[in-house]
PyMOL Python script that loads the backbone (N, CA, C, O; Angstrom):
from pymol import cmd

cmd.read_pdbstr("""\
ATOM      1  N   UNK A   1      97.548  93.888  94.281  1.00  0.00           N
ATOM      2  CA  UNK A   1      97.840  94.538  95.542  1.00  0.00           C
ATOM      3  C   UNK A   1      96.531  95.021  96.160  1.00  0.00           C
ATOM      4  O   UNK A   1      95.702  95.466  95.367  1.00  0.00           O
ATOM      5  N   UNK A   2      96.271  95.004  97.248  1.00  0.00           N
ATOM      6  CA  UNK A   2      95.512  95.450  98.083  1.00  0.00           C
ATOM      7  C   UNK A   2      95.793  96.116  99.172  1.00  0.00           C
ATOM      8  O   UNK A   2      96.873  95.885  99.717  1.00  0.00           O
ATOM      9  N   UNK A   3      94.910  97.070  99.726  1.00  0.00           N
ATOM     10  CA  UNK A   3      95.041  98.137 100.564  1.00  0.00           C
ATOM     11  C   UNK A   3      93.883  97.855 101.855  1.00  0.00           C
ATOM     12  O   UNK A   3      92.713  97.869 101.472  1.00  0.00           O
ATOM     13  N   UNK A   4      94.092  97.622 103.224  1.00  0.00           N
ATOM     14  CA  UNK A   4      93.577  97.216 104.577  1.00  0.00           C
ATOM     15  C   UNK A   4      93.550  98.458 105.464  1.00  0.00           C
ATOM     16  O   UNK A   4      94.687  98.928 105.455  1.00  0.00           O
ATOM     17  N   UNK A   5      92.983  98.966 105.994  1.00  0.00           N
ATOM     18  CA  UNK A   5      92.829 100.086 107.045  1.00  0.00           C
ATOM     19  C   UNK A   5      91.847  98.937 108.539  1.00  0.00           C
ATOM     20  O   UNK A   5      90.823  98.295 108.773  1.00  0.00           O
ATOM     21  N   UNK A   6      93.295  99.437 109.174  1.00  0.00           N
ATOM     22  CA  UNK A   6      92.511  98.758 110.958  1.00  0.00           C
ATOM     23  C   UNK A   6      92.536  99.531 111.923  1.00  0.00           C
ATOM     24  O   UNK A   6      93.669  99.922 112.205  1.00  0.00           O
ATOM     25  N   UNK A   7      91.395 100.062 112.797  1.00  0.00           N
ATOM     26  CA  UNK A   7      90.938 100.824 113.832  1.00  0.00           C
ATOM     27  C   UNK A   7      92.023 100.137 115.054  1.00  0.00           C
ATOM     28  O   UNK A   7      91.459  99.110 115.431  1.00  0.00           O
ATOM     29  N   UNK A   8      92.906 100.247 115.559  1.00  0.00           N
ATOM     30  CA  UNK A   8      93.483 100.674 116.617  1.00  0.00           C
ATOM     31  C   UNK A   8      93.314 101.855 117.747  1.00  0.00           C
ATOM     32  O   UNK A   8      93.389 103.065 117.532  1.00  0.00           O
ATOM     33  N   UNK A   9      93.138 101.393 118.643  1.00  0.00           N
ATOM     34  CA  UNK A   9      92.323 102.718 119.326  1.00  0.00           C
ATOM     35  C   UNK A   9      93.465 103.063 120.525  1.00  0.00           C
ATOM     36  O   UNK A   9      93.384 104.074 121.222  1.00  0.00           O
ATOM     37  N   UNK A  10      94.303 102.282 120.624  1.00  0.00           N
ATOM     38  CA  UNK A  10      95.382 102.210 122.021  1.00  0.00           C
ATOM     39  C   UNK A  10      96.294 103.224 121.199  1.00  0.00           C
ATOM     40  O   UNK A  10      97.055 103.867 121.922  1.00  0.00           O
ATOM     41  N   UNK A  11      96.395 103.567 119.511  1.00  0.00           N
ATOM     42  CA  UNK A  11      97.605 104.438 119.296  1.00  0.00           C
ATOM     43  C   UNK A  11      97.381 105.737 119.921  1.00  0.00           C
ATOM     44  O   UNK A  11      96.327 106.303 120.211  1.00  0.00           O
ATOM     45  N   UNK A  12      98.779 106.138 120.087  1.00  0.00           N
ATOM     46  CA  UNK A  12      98.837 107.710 120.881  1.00  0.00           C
ATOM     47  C   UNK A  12      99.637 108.335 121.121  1.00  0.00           C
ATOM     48  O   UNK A  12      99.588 109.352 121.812  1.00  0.00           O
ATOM     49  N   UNK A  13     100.744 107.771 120.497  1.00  0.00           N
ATOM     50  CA  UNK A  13     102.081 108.300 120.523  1.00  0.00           C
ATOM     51  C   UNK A  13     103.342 108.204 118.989  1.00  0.00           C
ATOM     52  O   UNK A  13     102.967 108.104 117.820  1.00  0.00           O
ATOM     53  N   UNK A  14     104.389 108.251 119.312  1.00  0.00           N
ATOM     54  CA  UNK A  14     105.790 108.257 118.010  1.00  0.00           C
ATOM     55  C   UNK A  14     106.069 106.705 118.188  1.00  0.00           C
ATOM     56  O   UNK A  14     106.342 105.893 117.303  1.00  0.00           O
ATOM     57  N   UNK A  15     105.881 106.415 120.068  1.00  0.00           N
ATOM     58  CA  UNK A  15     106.278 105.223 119.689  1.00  0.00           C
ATOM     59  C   UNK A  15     105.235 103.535 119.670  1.00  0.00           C
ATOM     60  O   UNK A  15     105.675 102.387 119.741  1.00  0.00           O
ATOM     61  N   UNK A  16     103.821 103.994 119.550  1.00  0.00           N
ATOM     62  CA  UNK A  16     103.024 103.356 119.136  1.00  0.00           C
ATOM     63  C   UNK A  16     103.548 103.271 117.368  1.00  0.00           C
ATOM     64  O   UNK A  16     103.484 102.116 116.949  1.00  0.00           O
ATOM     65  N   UNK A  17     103.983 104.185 116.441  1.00  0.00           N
ATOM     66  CA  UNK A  17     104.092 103.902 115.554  1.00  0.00           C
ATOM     67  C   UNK A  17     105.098 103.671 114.904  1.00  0.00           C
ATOM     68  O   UNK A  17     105.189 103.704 113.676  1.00  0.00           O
ATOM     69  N   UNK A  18     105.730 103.481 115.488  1.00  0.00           N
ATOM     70  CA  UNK A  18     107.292 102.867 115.478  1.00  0.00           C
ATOM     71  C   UNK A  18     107.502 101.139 115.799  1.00  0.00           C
ATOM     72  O   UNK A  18     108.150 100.268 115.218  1.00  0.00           O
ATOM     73  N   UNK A  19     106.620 101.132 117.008  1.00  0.00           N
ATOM     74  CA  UNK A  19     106.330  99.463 117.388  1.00  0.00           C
ATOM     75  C   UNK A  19     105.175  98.660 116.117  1.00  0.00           C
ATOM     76  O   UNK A  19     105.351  97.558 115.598  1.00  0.00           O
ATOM     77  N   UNK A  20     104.172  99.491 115.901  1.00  0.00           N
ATOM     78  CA  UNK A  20     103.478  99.219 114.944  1.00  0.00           C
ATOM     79  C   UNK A  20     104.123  98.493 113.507  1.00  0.00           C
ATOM     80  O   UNK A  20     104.170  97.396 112.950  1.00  0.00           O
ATOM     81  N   UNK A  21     104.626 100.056 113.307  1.00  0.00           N
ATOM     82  CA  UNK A  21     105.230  99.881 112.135  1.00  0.00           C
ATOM     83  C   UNK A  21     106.405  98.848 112.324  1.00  0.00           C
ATOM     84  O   UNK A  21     106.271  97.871 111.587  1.00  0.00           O
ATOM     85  N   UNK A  22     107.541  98.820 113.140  1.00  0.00           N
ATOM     86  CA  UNK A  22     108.387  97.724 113.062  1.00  0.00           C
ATOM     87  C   UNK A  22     107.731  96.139 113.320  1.00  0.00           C
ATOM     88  O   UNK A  22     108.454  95.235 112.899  1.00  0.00           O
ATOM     89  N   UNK A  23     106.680  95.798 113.847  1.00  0.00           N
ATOM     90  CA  UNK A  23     106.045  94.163 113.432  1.00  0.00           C
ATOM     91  C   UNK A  23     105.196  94.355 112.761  1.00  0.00           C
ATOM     92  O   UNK A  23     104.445  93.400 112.963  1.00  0.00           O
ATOM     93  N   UNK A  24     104.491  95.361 111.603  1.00  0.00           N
ATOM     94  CA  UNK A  24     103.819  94.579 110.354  1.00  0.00           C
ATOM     95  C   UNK A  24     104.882  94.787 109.353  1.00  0.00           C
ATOM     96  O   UNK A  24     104.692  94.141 108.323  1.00  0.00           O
ATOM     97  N   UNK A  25     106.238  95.709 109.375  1.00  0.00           N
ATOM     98  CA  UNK A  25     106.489  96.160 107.718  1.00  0.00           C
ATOM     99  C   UNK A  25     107.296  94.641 107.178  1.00  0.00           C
ATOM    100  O   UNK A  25     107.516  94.172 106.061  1.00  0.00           O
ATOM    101  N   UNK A  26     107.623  94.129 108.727  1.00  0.00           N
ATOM    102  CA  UNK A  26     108.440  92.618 108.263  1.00  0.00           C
ATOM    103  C   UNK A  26     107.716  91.600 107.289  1.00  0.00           C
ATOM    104  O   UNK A  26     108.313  90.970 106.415  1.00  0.00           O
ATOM    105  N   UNK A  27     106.524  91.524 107.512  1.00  0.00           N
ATOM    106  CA  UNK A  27     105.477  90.466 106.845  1.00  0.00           C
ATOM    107  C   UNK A  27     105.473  90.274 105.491  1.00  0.00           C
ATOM    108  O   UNK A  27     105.148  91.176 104.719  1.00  0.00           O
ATOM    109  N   UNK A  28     105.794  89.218 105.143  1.00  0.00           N
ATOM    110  CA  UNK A  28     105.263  88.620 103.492  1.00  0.00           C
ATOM    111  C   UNK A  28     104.461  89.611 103.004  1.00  0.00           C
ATOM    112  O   UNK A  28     103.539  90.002 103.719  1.00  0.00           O
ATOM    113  N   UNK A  29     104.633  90.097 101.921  1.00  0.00           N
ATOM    114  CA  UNK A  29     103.970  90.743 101.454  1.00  0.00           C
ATOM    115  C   UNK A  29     103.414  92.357 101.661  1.00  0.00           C
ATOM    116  O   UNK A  29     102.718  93.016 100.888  1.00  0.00           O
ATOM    117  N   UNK A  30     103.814  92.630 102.601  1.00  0.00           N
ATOM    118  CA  UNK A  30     103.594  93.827 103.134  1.00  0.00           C
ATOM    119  C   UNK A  30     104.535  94.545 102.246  1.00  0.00           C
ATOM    120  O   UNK A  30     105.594  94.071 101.838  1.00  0.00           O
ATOM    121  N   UNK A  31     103.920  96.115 101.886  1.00  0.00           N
ATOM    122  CA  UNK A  31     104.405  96.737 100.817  1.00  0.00           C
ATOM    123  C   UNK A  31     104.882  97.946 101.199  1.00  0.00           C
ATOM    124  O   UNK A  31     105.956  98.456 100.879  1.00  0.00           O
ATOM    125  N   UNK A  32     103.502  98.648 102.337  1.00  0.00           N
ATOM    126  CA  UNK A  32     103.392  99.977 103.024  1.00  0.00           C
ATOM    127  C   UNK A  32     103.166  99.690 104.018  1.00  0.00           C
ATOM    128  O   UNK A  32     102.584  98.618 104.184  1.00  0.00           O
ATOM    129  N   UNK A  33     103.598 100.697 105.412  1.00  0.00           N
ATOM    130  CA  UNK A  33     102.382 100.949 106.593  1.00  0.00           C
ATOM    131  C   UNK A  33     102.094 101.880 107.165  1.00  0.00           C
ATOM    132  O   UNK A  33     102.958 102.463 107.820  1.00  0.00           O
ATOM    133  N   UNK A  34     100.853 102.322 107.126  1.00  0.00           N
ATOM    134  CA  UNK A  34     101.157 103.960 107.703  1.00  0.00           C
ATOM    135  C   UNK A  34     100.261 103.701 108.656  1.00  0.00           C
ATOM    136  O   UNK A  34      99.159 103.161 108.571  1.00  0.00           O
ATOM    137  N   UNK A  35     100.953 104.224 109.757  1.00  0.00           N
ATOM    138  CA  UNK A  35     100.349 104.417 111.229  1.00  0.00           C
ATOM    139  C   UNK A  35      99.973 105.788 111.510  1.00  0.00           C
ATOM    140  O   UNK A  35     100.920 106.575 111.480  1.00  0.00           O
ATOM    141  N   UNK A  36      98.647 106.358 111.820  1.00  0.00           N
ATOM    142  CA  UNK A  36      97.991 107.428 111.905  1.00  0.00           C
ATOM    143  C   UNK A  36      97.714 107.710 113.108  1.00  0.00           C
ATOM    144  O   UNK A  36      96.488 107.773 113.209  1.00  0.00           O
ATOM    145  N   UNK A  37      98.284 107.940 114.202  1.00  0.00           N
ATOM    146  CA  UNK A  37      98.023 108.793 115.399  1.00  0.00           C
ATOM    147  C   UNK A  37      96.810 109.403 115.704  1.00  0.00           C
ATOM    148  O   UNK A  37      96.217 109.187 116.761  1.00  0.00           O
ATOM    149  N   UNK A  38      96.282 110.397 114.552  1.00  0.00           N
ATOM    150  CA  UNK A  38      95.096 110.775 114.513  1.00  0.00           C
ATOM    151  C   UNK A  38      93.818 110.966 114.621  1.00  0.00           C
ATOM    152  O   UNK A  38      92.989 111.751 115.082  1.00  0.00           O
ATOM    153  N   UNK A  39      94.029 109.096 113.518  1.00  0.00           N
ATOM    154  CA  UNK A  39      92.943 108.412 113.215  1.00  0.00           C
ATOM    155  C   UNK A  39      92.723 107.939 114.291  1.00  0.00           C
ATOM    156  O   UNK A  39      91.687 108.121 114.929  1.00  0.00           O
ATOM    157  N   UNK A  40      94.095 106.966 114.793  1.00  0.00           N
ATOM    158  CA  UNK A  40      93.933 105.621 115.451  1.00  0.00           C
ATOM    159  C   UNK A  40      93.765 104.451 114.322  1.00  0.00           C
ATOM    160  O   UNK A  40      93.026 103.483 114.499  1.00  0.00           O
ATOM    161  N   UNK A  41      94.551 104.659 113.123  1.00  0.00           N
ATOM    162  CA  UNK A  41      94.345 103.747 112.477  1.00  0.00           C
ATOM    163  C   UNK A  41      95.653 103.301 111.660  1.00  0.00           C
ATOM    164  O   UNK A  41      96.451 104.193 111.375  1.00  0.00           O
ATOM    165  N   UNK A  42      95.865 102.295 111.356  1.00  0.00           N
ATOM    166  CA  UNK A  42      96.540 101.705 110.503  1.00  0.00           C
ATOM    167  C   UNK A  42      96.469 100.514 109.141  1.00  0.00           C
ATOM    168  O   UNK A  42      95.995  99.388 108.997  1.00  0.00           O
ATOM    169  N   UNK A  43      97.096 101.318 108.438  1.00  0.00           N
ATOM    170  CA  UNK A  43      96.683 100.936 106.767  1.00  0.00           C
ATOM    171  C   UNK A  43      97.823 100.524 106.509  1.00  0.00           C
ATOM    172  O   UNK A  43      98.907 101.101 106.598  1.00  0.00           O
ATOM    173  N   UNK A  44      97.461  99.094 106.051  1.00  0.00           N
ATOM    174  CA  UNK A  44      98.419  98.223 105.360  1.00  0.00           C
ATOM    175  C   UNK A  44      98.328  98.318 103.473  1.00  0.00           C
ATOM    176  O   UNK A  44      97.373  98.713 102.804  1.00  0.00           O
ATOM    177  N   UNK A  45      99.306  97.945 103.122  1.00  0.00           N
ATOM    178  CA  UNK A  45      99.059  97.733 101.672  1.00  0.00           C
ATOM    179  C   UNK A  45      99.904  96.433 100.920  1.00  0.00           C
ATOM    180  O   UNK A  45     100.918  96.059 101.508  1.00  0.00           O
ATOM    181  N   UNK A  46      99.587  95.845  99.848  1.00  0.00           N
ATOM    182  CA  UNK A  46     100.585  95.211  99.439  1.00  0.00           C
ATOM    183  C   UNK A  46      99.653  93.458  99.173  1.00  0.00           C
ATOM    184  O   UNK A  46      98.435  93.468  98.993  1.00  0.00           O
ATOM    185  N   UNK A  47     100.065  92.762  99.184  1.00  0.00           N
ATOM    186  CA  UNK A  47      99.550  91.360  99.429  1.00  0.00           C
ATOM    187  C   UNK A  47     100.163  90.461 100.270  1.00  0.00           C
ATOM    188  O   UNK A  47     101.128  89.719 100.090  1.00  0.00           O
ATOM    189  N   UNK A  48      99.282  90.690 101.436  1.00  0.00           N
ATOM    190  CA  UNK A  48      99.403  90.198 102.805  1.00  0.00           C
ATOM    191  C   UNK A  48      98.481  89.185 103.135  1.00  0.00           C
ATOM    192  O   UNK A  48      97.659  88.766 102.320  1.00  0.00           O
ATOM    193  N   UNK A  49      98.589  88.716 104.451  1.00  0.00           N
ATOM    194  CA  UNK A  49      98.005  87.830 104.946  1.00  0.00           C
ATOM    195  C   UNK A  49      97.190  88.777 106.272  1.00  0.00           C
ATOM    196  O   UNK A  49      97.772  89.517 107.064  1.00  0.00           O
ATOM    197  N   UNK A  50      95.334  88.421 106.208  1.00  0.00           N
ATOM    198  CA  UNK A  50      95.437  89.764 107.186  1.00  0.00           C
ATOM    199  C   UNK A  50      95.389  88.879 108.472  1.00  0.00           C
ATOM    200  O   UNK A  50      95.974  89.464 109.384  1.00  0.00           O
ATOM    201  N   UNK A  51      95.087  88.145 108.703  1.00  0.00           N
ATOM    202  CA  UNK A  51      95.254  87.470 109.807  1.00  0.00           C
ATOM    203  C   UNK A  51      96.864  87.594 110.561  1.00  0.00           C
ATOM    204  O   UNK A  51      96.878  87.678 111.789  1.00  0.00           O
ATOM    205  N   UNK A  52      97.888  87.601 109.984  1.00  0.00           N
ATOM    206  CA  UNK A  52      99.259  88.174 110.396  1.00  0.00           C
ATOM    207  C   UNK A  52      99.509  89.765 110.423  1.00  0.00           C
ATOM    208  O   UNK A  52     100.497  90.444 110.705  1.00  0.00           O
ATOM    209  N   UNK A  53      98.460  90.013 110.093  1.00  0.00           N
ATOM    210  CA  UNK A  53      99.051  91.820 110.216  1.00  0.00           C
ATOM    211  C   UNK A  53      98.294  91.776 111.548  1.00  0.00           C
ATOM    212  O   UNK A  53      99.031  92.176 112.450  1.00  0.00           O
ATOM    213  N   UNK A  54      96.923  91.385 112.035  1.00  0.00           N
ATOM    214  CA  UNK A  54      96.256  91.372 113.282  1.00  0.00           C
ATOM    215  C   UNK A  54      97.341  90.694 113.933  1.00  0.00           C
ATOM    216  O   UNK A  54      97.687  91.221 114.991  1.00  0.00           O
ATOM    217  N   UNK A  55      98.024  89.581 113.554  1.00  0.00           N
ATOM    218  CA  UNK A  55      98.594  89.105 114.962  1.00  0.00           C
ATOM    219  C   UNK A  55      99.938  89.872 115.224  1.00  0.00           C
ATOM    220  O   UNK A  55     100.508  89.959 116.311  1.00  0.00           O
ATOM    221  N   UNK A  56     100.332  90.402 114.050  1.00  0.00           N
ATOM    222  CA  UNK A  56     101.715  91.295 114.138  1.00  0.00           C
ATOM    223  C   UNK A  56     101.281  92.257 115.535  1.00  0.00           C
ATOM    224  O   UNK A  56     101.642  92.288 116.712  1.00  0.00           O
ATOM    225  N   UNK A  57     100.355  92.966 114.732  1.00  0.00           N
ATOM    226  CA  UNK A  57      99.784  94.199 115.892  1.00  0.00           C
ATOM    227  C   UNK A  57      99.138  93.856 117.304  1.00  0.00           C
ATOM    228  O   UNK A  57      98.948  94.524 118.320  1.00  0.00           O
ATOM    229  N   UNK A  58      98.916  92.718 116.995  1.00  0.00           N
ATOM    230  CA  UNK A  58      98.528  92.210 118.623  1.00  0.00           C
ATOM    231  C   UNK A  58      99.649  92.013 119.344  1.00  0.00           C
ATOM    232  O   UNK A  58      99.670  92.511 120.469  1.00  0.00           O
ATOM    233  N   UNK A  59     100.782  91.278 118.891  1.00  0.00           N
ATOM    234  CA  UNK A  59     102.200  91.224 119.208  1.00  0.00           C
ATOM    235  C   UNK A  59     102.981  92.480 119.958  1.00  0.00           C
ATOM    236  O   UNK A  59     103.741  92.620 120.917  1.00  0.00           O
ATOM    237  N   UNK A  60     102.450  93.175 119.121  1.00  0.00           N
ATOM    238  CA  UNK A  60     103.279  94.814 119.191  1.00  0.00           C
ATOM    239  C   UNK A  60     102.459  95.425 120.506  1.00  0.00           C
ATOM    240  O   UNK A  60     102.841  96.471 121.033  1.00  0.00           O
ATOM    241  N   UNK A  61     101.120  94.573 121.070  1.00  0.00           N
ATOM    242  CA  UNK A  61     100.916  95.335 122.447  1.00  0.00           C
ATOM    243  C   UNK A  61      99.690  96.364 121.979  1.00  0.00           C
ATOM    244  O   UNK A  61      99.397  97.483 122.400  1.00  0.00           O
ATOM    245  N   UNK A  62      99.114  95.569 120.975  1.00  0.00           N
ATOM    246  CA  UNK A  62      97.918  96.970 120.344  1.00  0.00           C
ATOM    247  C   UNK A  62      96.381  95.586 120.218  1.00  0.00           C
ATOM    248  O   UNK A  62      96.369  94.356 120.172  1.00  0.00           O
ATOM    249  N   UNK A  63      95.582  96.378 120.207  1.00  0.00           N
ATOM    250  CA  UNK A  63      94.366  95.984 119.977  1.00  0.00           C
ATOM    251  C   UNK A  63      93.313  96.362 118.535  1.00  0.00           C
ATOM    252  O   UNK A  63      92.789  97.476 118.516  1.00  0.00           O
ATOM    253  N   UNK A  64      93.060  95.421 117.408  1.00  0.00           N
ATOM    254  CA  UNK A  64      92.839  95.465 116.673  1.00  0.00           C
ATOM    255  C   UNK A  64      91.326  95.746 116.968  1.00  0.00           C
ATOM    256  O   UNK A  64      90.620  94.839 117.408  1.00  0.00           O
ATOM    257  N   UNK A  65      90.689  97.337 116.664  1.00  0.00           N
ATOM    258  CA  UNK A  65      88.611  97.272 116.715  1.00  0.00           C
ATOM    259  C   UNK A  65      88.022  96.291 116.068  1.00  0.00           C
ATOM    260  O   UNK A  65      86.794  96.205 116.065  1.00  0.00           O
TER     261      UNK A  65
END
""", "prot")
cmd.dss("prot")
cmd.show_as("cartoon", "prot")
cmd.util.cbc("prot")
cmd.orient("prot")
């Protein structure tokens, strides 16, 4: 298992992490996702594909730093 943290800078809200979180937690392999408001970041975990967690979140209307 492995653990991914991605700079998102557009998060800023409940429902940035709600959209977030509902198109990566679907993914093969995806284990966790925690979306951080805070940070602006989101950390994947599990054994994924990261190229699909970027396109999940690009999907979802977000911009991967």
């Amino acid at each position: 298992m492995s653990t991914e943290t991605y700079n998102v800078p557009d998060i800023s809200c409940g429902h940035c992490v709600e959209a977030i979180t509902g198109a990566v937690s679907p993914l093969d392999g995806v284990e966790s996702v925690d979306v951080s408001i805070d940070d602006k970041t989101v950390t994947v975990a599990g054994s994924f594909d990261d190229a699909a967690v970027r396109s999940a979140i690009d999907d979802a209307g977000y911009d991967v730093a």
